[in-house]
N, C-alpha and C positions, 0 to 999 in steps of 0.2 A: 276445500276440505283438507285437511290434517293428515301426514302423511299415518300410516299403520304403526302402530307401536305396543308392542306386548310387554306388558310391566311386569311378568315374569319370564323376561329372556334372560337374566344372570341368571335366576335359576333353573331354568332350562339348561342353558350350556354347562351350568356346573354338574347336572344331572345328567347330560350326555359325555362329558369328559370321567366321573365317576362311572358306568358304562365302558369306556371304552378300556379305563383299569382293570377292572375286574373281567373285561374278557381276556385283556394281556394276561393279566395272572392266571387266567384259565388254558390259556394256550402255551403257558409255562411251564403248567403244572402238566398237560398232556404228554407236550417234547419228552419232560422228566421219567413220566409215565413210559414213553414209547423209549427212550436209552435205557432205561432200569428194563426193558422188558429184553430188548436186544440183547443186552449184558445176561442178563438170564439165559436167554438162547444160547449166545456161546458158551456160559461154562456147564449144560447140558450138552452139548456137542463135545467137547473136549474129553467130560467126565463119560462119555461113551466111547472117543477114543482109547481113552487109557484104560475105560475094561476089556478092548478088543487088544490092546496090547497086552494086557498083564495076561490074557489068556492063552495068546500068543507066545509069551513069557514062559509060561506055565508047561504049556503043550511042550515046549523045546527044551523043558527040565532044567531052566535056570535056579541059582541057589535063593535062598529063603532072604542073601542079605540084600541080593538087586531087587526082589520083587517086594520089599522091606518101603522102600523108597516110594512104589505105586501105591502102596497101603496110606502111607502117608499123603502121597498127592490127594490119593481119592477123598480122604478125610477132608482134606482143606478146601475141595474143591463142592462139595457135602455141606460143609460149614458154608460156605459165601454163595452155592445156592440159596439154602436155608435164609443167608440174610436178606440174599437179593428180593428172594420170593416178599417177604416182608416189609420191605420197601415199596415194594409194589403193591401189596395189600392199602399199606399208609397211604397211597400215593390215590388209590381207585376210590379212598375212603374224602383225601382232600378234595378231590376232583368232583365227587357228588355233592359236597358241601358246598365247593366252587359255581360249582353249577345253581346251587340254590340262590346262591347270593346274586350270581349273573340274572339269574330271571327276575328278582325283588328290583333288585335296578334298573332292568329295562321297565318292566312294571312300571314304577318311578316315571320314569321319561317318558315312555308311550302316555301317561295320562297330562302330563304337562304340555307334548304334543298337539295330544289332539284338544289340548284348553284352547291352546295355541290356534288351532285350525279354526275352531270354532269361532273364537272372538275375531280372524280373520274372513271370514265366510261373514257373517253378521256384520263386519265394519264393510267389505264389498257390498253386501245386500242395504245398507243405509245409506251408501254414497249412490247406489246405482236407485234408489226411491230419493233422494236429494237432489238427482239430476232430472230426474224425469218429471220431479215437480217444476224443478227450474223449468223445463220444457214446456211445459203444459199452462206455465206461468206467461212465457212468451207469446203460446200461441195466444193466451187468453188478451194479451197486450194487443199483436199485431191483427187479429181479427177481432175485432168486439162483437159482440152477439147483437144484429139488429134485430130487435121486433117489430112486429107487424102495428 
């Protein structure tokens, strides 16, 4: 018998290498997700620093033109929250798309898979009814059936 051969293995493997893309990219897109989130973190940290300092500032009756320069950090640091947040919006909105397209291509693969299983399970179940004819064909050789 003929060894096993599934005549959609190119496309199989080309279907499980498409798969293994699109999880890279979703594992891209997460890192992205998890640094933009970090980076957030800190300048909410920072931007709580520097109101514990300007109040510190304040408390100790420094002049309008040092605590001039906090005003200004805070803003900046206000504004690139603002962006970071938004980034991260982008990023949770790529990631759910990412994820849709990861499931449509495993989809994809899992059913050429299990084609795959199946036409293997059926070429096993033909060869093992192929042998056991051969067998039953020998026995019928080596003992002939006498009648009475």
């Amino acid at each position: 018998m003929k060894k096993f051969a599934f005549r959609l293995e190119t496309l199989l493997r080309y279907r499980k290498n498409l798969e293994e893309k699109e999880q890279a990219a979703l594992f891209h897109l997460l890192s992205m997700h998890q640094r933009e989130s970090s980076h957030l973190e800190g300048l909410q940290r920072k931007h709580q620093e520097v109101l514990v300092e300007l109040t510190e500032q304040r408390s100790t009756g420094a002049d309008y033109g040092e605590s001039s320069w906090f005003y200004l950090y805070l803003d900046r640091l206000r504004f690139e929250m603002r962006r970071s947040a938004e980034r991260i919006n982008r990023l949770e909105r790529d990631i759910q798309e990412q994820k849709g397209i990861l499931v449509e291509a495993s989809k994809n693969k899992k059913i050429l898979d299990s084609l795959k299983k199946q036409k293997k399970k059926a070429y096993v179940s033909a060869g093992e009814k192929e042998e056991q004819k051969s067998v039953d064909d020998l026995v019928v050789i080596r003992f002939p059936y006498k009648g009475e």
